[in-house]
Each structure stands twice: as C-alpha cells, then as structure tokens.
C-alpha positions as CSV (number, residue, x, y, z in Angstrom):
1,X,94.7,144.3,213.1
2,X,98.6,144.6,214.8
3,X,99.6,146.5,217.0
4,X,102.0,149.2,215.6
5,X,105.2,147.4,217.6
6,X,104.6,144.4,215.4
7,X,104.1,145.9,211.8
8,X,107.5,148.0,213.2
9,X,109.0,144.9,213.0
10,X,107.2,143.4,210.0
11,X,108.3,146.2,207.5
12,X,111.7,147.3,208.6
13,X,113.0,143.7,208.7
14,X,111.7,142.9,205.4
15,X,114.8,142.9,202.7
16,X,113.7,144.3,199.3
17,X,112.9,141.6,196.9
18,X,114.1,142.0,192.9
19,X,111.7,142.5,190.3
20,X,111.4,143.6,187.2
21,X,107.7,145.6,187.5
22,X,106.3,145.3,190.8
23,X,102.2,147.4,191.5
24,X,102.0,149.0,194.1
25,X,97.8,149.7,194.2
26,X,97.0,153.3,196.0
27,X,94.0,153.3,198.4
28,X,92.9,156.1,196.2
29,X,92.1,153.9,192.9
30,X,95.9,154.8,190.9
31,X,98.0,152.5,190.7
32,X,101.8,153.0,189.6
33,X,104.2,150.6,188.3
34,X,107.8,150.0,188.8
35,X,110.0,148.9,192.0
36,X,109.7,148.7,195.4
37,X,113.1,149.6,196.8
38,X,112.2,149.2,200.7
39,X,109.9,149.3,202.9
40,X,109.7,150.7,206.2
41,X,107.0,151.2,208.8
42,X,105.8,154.8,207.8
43,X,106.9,155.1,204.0
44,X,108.0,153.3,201.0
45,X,110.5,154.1,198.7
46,X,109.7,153.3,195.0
47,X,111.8,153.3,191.9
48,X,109.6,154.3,188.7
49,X,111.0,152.0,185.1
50,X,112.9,155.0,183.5
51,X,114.8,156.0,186.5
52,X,114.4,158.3,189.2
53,X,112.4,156.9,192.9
54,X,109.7,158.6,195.5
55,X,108.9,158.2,198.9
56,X,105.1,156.7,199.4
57,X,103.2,157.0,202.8
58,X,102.4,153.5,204.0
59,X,99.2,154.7,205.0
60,X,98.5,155.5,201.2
61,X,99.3,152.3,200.0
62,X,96.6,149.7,199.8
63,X,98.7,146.4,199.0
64,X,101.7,145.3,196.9
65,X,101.9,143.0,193.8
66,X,105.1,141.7,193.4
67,X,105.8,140.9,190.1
68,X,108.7,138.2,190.8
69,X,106.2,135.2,192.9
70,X,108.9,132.7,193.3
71,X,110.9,135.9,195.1
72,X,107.7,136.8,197.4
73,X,107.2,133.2,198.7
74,X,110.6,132.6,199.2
75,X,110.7,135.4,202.0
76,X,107.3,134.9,203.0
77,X,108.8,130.7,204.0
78,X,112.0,132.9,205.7
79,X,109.5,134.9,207.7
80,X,107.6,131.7,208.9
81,X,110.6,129.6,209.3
82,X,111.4,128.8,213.1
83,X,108.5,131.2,213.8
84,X,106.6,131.3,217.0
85,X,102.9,132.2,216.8
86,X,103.7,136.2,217.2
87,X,105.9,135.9,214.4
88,X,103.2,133.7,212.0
89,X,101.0,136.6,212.9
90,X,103.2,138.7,211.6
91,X,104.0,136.6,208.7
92,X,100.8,136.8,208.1
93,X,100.3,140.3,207.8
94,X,103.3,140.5,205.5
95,X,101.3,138.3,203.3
96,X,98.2,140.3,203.5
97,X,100.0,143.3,202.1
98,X,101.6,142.1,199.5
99,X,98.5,140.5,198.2
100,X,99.3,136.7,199.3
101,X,95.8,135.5,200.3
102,X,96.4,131.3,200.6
103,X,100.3,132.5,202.4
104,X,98.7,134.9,204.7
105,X,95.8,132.2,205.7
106,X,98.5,129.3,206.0
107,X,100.7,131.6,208.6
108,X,97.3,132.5,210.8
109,X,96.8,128.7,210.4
110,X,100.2,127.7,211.6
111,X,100.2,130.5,214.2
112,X,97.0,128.5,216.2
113,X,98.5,125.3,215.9
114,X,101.7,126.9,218.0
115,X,99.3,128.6,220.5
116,X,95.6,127.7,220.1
117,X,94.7,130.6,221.7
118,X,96.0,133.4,220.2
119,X,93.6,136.0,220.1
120,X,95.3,138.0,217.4
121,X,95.4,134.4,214.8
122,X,91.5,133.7,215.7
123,X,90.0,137.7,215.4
124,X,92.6,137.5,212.2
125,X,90.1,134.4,210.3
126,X,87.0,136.0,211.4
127,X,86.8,133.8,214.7
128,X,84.6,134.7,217.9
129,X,84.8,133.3,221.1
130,X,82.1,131.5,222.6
131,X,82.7,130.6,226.5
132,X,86.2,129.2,226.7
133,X,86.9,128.6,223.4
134,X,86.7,130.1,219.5
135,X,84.5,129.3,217.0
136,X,83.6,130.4,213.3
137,X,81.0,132.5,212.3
138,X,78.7,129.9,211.5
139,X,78.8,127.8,215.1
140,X,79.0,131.3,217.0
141,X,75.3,131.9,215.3
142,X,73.6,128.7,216.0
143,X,75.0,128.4,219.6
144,X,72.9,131.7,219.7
145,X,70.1,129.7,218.6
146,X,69.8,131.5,215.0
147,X,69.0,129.5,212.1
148,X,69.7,130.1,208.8
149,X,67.3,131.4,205.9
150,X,67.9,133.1,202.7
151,X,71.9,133.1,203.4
152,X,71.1,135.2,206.1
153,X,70.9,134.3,210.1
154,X,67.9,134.9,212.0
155,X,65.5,133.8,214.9
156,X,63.5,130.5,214.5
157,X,60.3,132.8,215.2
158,X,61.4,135.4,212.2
159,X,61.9,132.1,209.5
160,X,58.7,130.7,210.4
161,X,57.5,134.5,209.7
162,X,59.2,135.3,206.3
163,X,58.7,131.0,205.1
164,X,54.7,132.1,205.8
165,X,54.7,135.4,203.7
166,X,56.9,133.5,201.0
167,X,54.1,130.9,200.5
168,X,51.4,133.9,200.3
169,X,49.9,132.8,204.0
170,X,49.6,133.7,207.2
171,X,51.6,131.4,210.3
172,X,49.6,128.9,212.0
173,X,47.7,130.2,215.4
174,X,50.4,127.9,217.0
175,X,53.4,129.7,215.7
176,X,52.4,133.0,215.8
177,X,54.5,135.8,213.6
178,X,57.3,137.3,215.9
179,X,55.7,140.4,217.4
180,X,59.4,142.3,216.7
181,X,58.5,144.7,213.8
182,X,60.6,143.8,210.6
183,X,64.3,144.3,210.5
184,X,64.6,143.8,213.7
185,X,66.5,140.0,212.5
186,X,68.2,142.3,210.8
187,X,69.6,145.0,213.4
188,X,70.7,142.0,215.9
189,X,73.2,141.0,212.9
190,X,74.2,143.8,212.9
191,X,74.6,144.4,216.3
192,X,76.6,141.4,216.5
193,X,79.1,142.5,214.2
194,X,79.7,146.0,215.5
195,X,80.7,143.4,218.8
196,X,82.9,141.3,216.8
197,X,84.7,144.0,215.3
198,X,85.2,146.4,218.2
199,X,89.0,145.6,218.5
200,X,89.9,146.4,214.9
201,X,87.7,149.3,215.7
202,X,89.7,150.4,218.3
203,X,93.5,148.9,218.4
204,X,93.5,148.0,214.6
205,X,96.3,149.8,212.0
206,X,95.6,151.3,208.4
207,X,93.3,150.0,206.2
208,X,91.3,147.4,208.2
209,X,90.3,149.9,211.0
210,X,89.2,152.2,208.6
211,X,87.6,149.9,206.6
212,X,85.0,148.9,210.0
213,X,84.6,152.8,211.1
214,X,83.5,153.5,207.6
215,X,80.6,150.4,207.8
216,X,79.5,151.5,211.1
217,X,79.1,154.8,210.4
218,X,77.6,154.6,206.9
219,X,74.8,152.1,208.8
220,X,74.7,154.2,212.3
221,X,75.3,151.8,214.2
222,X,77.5,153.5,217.0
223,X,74.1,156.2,217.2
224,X,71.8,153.1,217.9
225,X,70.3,152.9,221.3
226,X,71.3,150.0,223.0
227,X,69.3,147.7,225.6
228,X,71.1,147.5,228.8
229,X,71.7,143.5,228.3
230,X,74.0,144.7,224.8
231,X,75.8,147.5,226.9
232,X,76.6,144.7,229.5
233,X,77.8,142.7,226.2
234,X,79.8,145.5,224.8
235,X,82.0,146.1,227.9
236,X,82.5,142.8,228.1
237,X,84.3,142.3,225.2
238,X,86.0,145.7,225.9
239,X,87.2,144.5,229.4
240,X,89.4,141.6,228.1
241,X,91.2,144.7,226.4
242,X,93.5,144.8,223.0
243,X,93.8,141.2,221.9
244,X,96.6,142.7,219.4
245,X,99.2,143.1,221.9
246,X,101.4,140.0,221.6
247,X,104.4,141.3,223.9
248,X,105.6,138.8,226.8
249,X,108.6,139.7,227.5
250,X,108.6,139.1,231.1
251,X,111.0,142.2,232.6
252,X,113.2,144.6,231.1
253,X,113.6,148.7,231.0
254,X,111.2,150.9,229.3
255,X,111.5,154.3,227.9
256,X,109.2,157.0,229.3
257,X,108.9,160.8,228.0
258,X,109.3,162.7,231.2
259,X,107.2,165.8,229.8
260,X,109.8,167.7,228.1
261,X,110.4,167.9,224.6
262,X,112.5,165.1,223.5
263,X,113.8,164.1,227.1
264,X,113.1,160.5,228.2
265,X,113.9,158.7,231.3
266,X,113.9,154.8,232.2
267,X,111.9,152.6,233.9
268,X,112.6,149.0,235.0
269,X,109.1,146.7,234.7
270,X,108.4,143.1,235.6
271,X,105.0,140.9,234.3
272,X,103.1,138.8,236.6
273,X,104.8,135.3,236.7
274,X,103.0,133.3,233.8
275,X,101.8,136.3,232.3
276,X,100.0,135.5,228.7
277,X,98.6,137.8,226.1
278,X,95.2,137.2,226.3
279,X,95.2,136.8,229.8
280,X,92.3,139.0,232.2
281,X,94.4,142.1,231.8
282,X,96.3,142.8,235.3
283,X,96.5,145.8,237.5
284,X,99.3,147.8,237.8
285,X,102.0,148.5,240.8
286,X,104.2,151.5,240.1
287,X,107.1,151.6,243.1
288,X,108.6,155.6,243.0
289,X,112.2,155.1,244.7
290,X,113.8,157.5,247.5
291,X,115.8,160.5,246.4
292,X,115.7,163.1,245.4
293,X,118.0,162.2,242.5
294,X,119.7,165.4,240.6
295,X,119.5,163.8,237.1
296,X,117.9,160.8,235.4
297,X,120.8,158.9,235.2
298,X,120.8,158.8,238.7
299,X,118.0,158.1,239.2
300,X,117.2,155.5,236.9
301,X,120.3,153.9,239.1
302,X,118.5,154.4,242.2
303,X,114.8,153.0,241.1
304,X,115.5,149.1,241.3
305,X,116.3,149.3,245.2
306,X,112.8,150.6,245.4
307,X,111.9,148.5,243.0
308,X,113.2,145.1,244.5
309,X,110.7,145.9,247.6
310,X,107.9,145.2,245.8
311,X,108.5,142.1,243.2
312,X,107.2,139.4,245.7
313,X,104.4,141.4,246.4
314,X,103.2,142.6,243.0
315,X,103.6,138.7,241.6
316,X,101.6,137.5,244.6
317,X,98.5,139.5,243.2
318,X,99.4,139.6,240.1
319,X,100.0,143.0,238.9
320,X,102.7,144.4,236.8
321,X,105.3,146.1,238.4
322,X,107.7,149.6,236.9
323,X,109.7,151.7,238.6
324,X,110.4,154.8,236.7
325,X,113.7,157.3,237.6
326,X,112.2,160.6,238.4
327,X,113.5,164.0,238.8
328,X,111.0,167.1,240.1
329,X,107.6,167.2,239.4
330,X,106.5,163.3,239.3
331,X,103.6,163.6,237.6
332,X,104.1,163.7,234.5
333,X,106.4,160.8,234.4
334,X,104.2,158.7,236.8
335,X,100.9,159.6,234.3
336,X,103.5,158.9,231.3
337,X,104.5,155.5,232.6
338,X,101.0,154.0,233.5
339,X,100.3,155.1,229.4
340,X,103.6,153.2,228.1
341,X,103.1,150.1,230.1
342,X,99.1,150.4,228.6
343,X,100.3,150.9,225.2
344,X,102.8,147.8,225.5
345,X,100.1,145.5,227.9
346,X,96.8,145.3,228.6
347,X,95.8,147.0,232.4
348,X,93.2,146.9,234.7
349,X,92.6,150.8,234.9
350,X,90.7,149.8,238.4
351,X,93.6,148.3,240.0
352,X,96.6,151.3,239.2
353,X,98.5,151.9,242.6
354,X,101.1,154.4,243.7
355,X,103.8,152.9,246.2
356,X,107.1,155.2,247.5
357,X,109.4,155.3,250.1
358,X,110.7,158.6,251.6
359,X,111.0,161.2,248.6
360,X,108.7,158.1,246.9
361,X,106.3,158.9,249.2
362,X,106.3,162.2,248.8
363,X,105.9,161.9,245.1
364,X,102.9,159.2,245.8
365,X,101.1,162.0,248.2
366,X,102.1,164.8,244.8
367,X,100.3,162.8,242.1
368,X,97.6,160.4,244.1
369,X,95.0,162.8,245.2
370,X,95.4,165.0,242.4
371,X,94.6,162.1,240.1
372,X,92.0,160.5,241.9
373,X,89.8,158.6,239.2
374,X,93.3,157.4,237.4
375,X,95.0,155.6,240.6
376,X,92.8,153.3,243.0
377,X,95.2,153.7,245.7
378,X,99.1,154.9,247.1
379,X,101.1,153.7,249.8
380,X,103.4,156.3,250.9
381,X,106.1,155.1,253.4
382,X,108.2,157.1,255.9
383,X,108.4,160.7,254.2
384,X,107.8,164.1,255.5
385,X,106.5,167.1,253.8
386,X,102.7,168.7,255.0
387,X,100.6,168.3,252.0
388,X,97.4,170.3,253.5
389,X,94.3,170.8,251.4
390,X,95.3,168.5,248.5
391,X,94.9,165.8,251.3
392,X,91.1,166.6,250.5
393,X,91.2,164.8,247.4
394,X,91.7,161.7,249.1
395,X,88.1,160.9,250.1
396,X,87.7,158.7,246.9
397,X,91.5,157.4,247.5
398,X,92.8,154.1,249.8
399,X,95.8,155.8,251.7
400,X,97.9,153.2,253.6
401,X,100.5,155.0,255.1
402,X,103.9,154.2,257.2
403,X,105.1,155.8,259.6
404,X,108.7,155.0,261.7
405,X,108.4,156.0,264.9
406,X,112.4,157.0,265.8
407,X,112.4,158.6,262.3
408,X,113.7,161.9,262.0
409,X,111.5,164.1,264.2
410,X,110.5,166.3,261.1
411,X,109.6,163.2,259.1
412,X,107.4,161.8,261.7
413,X,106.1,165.3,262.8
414,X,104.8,166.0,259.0
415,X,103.8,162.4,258.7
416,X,101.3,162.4,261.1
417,X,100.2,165.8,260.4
418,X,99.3,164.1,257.4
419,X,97.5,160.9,259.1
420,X,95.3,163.0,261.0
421,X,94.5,165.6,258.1
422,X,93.5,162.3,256.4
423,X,91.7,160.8,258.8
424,X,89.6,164.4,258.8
425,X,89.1,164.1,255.5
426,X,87.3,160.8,255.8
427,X,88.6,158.8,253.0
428,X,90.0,154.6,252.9
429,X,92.7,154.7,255.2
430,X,95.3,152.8,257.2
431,X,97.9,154.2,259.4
432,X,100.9,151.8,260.7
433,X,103.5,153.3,263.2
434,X,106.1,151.2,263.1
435,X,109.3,150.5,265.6
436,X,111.8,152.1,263.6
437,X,113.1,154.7,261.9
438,X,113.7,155.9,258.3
439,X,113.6,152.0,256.4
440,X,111.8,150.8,254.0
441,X,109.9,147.8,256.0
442,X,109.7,144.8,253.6
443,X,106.8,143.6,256.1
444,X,104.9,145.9,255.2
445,X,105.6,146.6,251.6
446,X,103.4,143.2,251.6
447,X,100.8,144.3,253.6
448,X,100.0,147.7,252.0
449,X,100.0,145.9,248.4
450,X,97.7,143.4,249.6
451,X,95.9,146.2,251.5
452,X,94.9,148.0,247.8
453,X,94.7,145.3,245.6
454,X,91.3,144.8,247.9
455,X,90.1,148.4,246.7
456,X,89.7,148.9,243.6
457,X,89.2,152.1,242.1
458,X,85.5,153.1,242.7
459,X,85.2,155.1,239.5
460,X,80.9,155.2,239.4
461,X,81.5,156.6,243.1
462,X,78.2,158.5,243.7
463,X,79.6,161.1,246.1
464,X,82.3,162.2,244.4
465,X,84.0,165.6,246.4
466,X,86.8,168.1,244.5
467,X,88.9,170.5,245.6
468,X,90.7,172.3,243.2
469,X,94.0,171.4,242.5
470,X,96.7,173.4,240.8
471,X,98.8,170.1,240.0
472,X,95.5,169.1,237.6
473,X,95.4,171.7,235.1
474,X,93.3,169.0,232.1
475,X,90.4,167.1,232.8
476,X,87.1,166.7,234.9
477,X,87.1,164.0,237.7
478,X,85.6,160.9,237.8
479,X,82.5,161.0,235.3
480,X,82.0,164.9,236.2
481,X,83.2,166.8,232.7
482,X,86.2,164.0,232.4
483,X,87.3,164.8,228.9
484,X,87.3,168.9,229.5
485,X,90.5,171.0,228.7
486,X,90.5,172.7,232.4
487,X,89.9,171.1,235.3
488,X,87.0,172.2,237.9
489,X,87.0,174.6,240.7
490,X,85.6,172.8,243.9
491,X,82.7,171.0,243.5
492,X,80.5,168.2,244.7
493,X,78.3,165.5,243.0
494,X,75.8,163.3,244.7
495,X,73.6,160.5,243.5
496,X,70.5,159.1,245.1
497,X,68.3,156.9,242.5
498,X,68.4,158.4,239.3
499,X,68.4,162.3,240.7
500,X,72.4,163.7,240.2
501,X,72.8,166.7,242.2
502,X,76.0,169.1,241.6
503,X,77.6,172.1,243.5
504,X,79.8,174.4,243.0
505,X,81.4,174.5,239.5
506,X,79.0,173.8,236.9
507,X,80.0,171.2,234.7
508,X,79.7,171.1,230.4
509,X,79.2,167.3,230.3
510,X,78.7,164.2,232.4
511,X,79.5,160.4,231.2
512,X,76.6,157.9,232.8
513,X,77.0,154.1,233.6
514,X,74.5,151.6,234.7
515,X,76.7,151.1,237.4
516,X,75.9,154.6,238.5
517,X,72.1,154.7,237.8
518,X,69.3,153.2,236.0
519,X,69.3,154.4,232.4
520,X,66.7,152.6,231.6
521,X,64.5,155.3,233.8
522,X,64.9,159.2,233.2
523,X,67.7,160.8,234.7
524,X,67.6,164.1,236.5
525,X,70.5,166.6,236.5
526,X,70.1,169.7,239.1
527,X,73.3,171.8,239.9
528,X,72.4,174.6,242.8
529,X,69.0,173.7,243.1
530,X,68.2,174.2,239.4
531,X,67.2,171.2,237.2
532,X,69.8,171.4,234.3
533,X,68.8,168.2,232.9
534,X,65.9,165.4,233.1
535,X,64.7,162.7,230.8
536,X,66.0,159.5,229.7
537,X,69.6,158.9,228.6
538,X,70.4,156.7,225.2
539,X,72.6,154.1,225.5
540,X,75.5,154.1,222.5
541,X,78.2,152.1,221.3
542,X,79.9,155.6,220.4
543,X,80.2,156.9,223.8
544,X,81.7,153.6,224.9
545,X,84.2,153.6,221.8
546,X,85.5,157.2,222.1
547,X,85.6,157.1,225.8
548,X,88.5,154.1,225.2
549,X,90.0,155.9,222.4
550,X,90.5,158.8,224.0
551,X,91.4,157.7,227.3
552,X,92.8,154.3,226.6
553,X,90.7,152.8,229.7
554,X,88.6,150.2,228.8
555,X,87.8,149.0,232.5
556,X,85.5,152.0,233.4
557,X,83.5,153.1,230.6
558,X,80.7,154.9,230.4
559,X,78.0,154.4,227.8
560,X,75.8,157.3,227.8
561,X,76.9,160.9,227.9
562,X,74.6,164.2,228.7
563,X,75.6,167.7,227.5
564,X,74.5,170.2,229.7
565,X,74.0,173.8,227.5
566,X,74.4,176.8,229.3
C-alpha cells in the first residue's frame, strides 16, 4: 500500500539485524530457515545454518520472522525515532514485513497524530472517508444508514426482512419485505469494498495488491454491471488520485528518459505553493525553453530561463511546473516528463499544458496537436516554422499564440501563416501581436496560463476530427480505439443522443462515458452509414480500473467499452 519510492527507501536503509535462526515464510507455503543477510528493494540475500547464502526475490517473500525480538524492536524504535508521518508510514510497513503486528499499528497510529490526514496512515487501518473527515468501518456503515444483523451490515428494510423469516412469519403489512430480491444486502457490501480498496487495487506493491485483485476476481466483482449513481462513486474516489504518494518536496531536478536506451536528460520542477499529498491533485504546466541546444547538458543549462517565465504564473493557478532540457524530436521527452511528474505526484490529466518560446514554441506546435487528448492546451510564443496539415489537429486544442510584430520577418511570416491556418481550422484560439520583437513577454506568459487553465481538456468531446499524423505512430484519439498499437488514418466521430457515427478509418474499440451519452439507454454505433453496433452498454468497475492502469489517467475515464468485430 506504498508507493515503490518509499519501500526503496524502507529496505535499502534497513541495516541487517544478528540472529541466530531467522524464517523467512515464501508466499508459496515453504519456508526456509537461517539468516537474513540484507535486504534490498528487489531481492534478499539469505545465509542458510551450514554455510553457503542465496539471493530471494522480494516479491517471493511473504514476511520475515526474526528470531532475535529485542534486535527487531530496537530498529523498528530507530526507524520511528524523530520520524515525520511519511517516515511512521514507512515504519510501519517495515513492521508489517517482518511480522510486527502491535509495532506496525503503533507507527500508523503515531503517523495520524503527526498529520491527521494522511491518506496513506488512514487507508493503512482500514479507514474511509466520509465528507471531510475519516472514519472506521463501523461509523462509515451507519452514516450510510446500514444497521447491523447477524455480524453483517445491511438495510433497515432487509433486517426487518431476515428478523421475520427467522421467527417463521411474514413482516407486518406496515413494514413490508424489501422488494430487492435476496443478496442484494449482500452485493452493496460488496460493492462498497471493491470502493474502499480501489487504491491498493491500483497503486498498491506486492502482496496486498494481489491479495484485493485475487477477491475481486474470485467474486466478479470488476464484471458486475454498475448503476450510473456507483460509476459516479467510483470515479470519485479515483479522481482524488494515488493517496500513496507522500512526496512534498517542493522543487528540485528530475530525471527523464529521453527515448533512447539508457539516455536520460533533466528537468527542473516546482509544486504549487502549499502543495499537500492529499490535496485535489493539480494540473500540470510544462515550459519547453528556446534553443535549439546541441546536447542535454546544454540544454538542461538553458531550461530554467524558460522556466523562470512561468513560476508566478503556474503558482497563481496552481499547477505544477517542469521544464525539461530537450534535444530533437520533443516528444518523447515532453510525453516522458508529464509520466515522471505522474508517477512522483498526483495530476489533473484535464489540465496538462504545453508552453515554449521560440524553438519552445516550435516544439509546443511538434507535440500538441499530435497529442490532442493528452494536453488540454499550448502556448507557443514567437517562433517560426509552417506546420501545415498537423495544424488540423488543433480543432479539439486551445492555441494561444504570440506573435512579435518587429520579429525577424521569417518568424513573423511563418507565424501567422500559422494563425490563419488555425483560425481555418476552427479550433480554441487566441492570437496576440505584440510591439516587439523576438522576447519572451512576461505579460503575457500570465495571460496565456491564465487563458488555458480556463479550458480544460474536453476529453468526452462529441465531434472529435483526426488527421493522420506521422508524429503518433501508438494509440487511438480521444475515446476512438485509445489503447490500439497504431494510430488511425483520418477519421471523424460525431455524437448526437445516444447515435455515434464514424468516418473514415474504422475503429476496433471505443471507450464510453456518461459524460458522452446515456448508458443507461442503448447505444448505437454506425461507421459509413452501416450500423456496427446497437444495444445497451454495461457499466464495469474493470473498464474503469484498466483504463487507469494502463494509461495512468484517472481524471478521464471511461467505464464502458464496446468492441466492434469485423
């Protein structure tokens, strides 16, 4: 239930303790006696009695007895000593590991009385949150208005119901039996765990996560239809995003894989001031500096005077800010940097916007329209370079672009060629010519951030136009075949009511929303005038749970899916 970061820094730090026979208990039954040497985050090294040791995979391993107890609790008080609430937490699961029930309890404890609203403590001791605050299982079920009978919690109407069969008679005419058929009492428990436990689900390590997908699937619970009202509950309690990322540190460099093999550049990042894990997760600003720079190096050098543009204005609403160093191509570094900052924070998916200057603007104009459902908007300022028919793909884009007007003639030339291709195309778009030349324009660095941050992506858009772009080579658009290995030739996709109709490229699969029609009514799917599709589309928790997994967005998700066989 932590994020890999932490239980990095839980195993590695940990000093081998002495013992004379420690058990180290193998999730497959075995067990095997001797010492534990070290411990890291991926193996363990073990020394067997009569000599000799082996390296075990962590993920093997289901927990450690230490023989020598005075030895364990005397690192477990070293681990909690001084601690802030992060580091309880990771106390804690230290403790959990190693078999130290009452220890790993007392650190979870300890961590809520440092921060009373650490998500990561509370979901650790079984804790839900009701409104603005967390409660225990018990509370959580009689706020719902559940009562308890038999151990078990369930509707007033249903107690009433079994209390009559109990005593061998039917329910007064005044308290008529529940008209739900039996086990429905049932299925909403269940329902409510599959809620509670969607985070270790998703985000949890080892043993605990595959502990929950093992229940769910042995009951079918991620196959269940679900009501529209326990959709709207599920991406709720997906949109508040990983509760097991704890990291706060409030600017710094990161390292992002540029796309080759082993190569990494840097990226400097700030957090939104007051920033909190826990928080409503923030959107996401990333600032692509002028160049072009001949190395990373250099480029990593160049990033923060792009960078420092854009502080005040990513604060003011909010949003984290990184600007990576770039060389070439800029997509794959710009796509690999919105997925490190996501794997370090929680983002708002809806709110991820491009911002460049000169070459930056180029590189906005590069991986923007091309990558339409993954940014909400770009801000290109003062850069030249015609980008002709992958302009097209910026009718479901926010475009808020700067001109100079004594810039270098082929700058402003290509620029507006731009504008007007753009204005053509009909998308979101704002055009500012300003008074100067080839600068930066800190007035406006202001104005186009707050400019976007009032468009959000429109991901459920229901005219959704593609033009096929040789800078996407993975991936459908939008909710048009989104997880495909090659992306579409040109197509549209309209929506009016519940009727979807498609031209051009036929698609293998469509993700559905209630945002984007009513799937409590049939659906109908039609692509060049024949009907591929129509009839009514099932609601599942495994739709929504694989469509976060797999693309690590958990603002946008769909929770019905139609396959559409040739």
């Amino acid at each position: 239930m932590i994020p890999r970061v932490l239980l990095a820094a839980v195993f590695l730090a940990m000093a081998p303790i002495p013992g004379a026979a420690d058990t180290v208990h193998l999730k497959n039954g075995s067990k095997l006696e001797g010492r534990v040497v070290s411990e890291g985050e991926d193996a363990i090294e073990f020394g067997f009695p009569g000599g000799g040791k082996t390296s075990l995979e962590r993920g093997d391993v289901e927990w450690i007895e230490l023989s020598d107890r005075t030895a364990a609790l005397a690192e477990f008080d070293r681990r909690c000593k001084g601690a802030d609430a992060n580091g309880l937490v990771m106390a804690s699961v230290w403790a959990r590991f190693h078999g130290m029930k009452d220890e790993e309890t007392q650190a979870l404890r300890g961590a809520l009385r440092k921060d009373p609203d650490h998500a990561g403590a509370h979901e650790a001791l079984g804790h839900r949150r009701l409104g603005d605050k967390w409660v225990n299982e018990d509370e959580f079920m009689a706020a719902s208005g559940r009562v308890r009978h038999g151990g078990a919690w369930v509707t007033p109407e249903e107690k009433a119901r079994l209390e009559a069969e109990a005593a061998g008679k039917k329910p007064a005419a005044k308290d008529p039996p529940a008209k739900a058929p039996a086990g429905d009492a049932q299925l909403a428990r269940e329902w409510a765990e599959v809620v509670r436990v969607v985070p270790t689900w998703l985000w949890a390590e080892g043993k605990a996560r595959d502990d929950v997908r093992k229940a769910l699937e042995e009951r079918g619970s991620l196959d269940r239809p679900l009501s529209k009202a326990q959709a709207a509950q599920l991406l709720e309690r997906l949109a508040a995003g990983n509760p097991f990322l704890t990291d706060k540190t409030n600017a710094g460099v990161l390292e992002v894989p540029t796309g080759e093999p082993g190569e990494k550049t840097k990226a400097w990042f700030q957090l939104p001031p007051g920033y909190k894990p826990g928080d409503k997760p923030p959107g996401l600003v990333i600032a692509l500096h002028g160049g072009p720079a001949p190395d990373y190096k250099t480029a990593f050098e160049t990033a923060p005077q792009e960078y420092s543009y854009f502080t005040s204005a990513a604060a003011k609403h909010g949003f984290i800010l990184a600007s990576p160093g770039w060389v070439g191509d800029p997509a794959p570094i710009v796509l690999e940097t919105v997925e490190v900052v996501a794997r370090r924070w929680n983002v708002d998916r809806s709110r991820v916007f491009l911002v460049g200057h000169s070459a930056g603007g180029v590189a906005s104009f590069m991986v923007g329209p091309p990558w339409a459902d993954r940014f909400a908007g770009i801000a290109p300022f003062v850069c030249g370079i015609e980008h002709g028919a992958r302009l097209k793909n910026a009718w479901n884009l926010p475009v808020y672009h700067v001109l100079g007007k004594k810039d270098n003639a082929f700058f402003l030339e290509t620029g507006r060629k731009n504008s007007e291709l753009l204005r053509t195309v009909g998308g979101p778009l704002e055009v500012v010519e300003k008074d100067g030349g080839h600068d930066v324009y800190p007035d406006e660095c202001a104005k186009s951030v707050a400019w976007l941050a009032a468009r959000p992506r429109n991901f459920w858009s229901r005219d959704v136009r593609w033009h096929r772009d040789e800078a996407r080579a993975a991936g459908g658009l939008f909710w048009i075949d989104p997880l495909a290995k090659d992306c579409a030739a040109d197509f549209t996709a309209k929506v009016e009511g519940n009727d979807i109709r498609i031209e051009g490229s036929r698609p293998a699969e469509i993700v559905l929303s209630d945002k984007l029609v009513d799937l409590d009514k049939p659906v109908t799917i039609s692509f060049g005038g024949d009907v591929l599709f129509t009839g009514k589309v099932e609601r599942t928790a495994r739709t929504a749970l694989e469509w976060v997994e797999a693309r690590r967005d958990f603002t946008d998700v769909p929770v019905a899916r139609v396959k559409l066989v040739r």
